[in-house]
Every structure is written in structure tokens, then in C-alpha cells.
C-alpha positions in Angstrom: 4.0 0.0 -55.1 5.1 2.4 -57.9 5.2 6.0 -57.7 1.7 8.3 -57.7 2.9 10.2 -61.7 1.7 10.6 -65.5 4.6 8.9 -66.4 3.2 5.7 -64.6 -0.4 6.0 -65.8 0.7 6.6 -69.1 2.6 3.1 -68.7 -0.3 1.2 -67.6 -2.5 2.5 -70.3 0.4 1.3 -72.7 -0.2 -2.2 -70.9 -3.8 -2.5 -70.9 -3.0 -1.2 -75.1 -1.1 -4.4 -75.5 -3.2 -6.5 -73.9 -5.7 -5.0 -76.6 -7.7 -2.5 -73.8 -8.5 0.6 -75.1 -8.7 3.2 -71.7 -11.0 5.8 -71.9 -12.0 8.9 -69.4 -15.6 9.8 -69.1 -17.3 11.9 -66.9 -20.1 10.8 -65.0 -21.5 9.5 -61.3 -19.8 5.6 -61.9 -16.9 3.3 -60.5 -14.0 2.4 -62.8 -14.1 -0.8 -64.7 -13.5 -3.0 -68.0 -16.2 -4.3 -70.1 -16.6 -4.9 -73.4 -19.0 -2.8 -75.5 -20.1 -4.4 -79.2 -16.5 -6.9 -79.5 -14.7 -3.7 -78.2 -12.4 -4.0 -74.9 -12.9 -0.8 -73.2 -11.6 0.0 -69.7 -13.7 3.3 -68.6 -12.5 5.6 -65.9 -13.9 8.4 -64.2 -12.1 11.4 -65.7 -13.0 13.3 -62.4 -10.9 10.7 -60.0 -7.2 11.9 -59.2 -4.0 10.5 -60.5 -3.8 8.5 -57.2 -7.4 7.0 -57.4 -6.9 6.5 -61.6 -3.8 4.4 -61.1 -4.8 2.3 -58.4 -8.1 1.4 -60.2 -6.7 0.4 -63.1 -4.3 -1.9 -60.9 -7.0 -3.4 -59.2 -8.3 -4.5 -62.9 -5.5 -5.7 -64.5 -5.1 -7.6 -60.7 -8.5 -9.3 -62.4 -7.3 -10.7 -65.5 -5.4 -13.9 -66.4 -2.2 -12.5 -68.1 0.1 -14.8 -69.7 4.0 -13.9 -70.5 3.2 -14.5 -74.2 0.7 -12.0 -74.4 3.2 -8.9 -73.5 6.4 -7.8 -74.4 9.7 -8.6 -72.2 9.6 -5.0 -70.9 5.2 -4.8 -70.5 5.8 -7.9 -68.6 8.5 -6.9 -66.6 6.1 -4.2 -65.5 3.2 -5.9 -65.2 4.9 -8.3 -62.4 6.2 -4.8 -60.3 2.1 -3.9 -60.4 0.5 -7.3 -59.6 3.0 -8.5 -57.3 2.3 -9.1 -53.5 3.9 -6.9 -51.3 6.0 -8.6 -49.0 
């Protein structure tokens, strides 16, 4: 598991970026999630959720989707493994 910090969430909204995801905060009485909205991916999280709640959510998504090495660079991969990985 990494570490509850901006500097982590700022990395995983890089990710989801190259995996063409744009993230966006909203307010409002909802769960976090991706959709896409008129040919636009868009992963939408509540801006009112902690760091802790933000960063496991988006986890949990990117846990969802089929991601192939060629689709991220060495170092995005690299990263994306420590998230997705099971613990042992």
C-alpha cells in the first residue's frame, strides 16, 4: 500500500492522464467513479472525501480496468504494478 499524501494522488492522477482520464473533483451527495461523458473519459470524485478516501477510490478504479504495459510509460507502469498488486 503506498503512503496516505498529495504527492501520491498527484501521481495517480498523472496515471489515470496517461491512460487518457481526465480526474475531476465535484461536489455533491455521489460515490466516486469513471464514465465517459459525450467521447470524454472522466473519472469524477467527490471533492468533499479526504486524501485517504480520494486515493483509495481511485485505486479501486484503476483495479477495474484492463491496462496493458504499452499503454504507460516504464515509470507509470512501474507504479501502476505497486497500486494494483496483491498484497501478500
Amino acid at each position: 500500500m503506498i503512503s496516505i499524501t498529495q504527492y501520491n494522488l498527484d501521481k495517480i492522477e498523472d496515471l489515470f492522464s496517461q491512460l487518457g482520464y481526465r480526474v475531476r473533483y465535484e461536489k455533491g451527495n455521489f460515490k466516486t467513479g469513471a464514465c465517459v461523458i459525450q467521447n470524454s473519459k472522466v473519472i469524477v470524485v467527490n471533492k468533499f472525501s479526504n486524501l485517504e478516501i480520494k486515493i483509495n477510490s481511485l485505486i479501486l478504479i484503476l483495479k477495474d480496468f484492463e491496462v496493458n504495459k504499452d499503454d504507460l510509460e516504464e515509470k507509470y507502469w512501474l507504479f501502476y504494478l505497486t497500486l494494483v498488486k496483491p498484497k501478500d
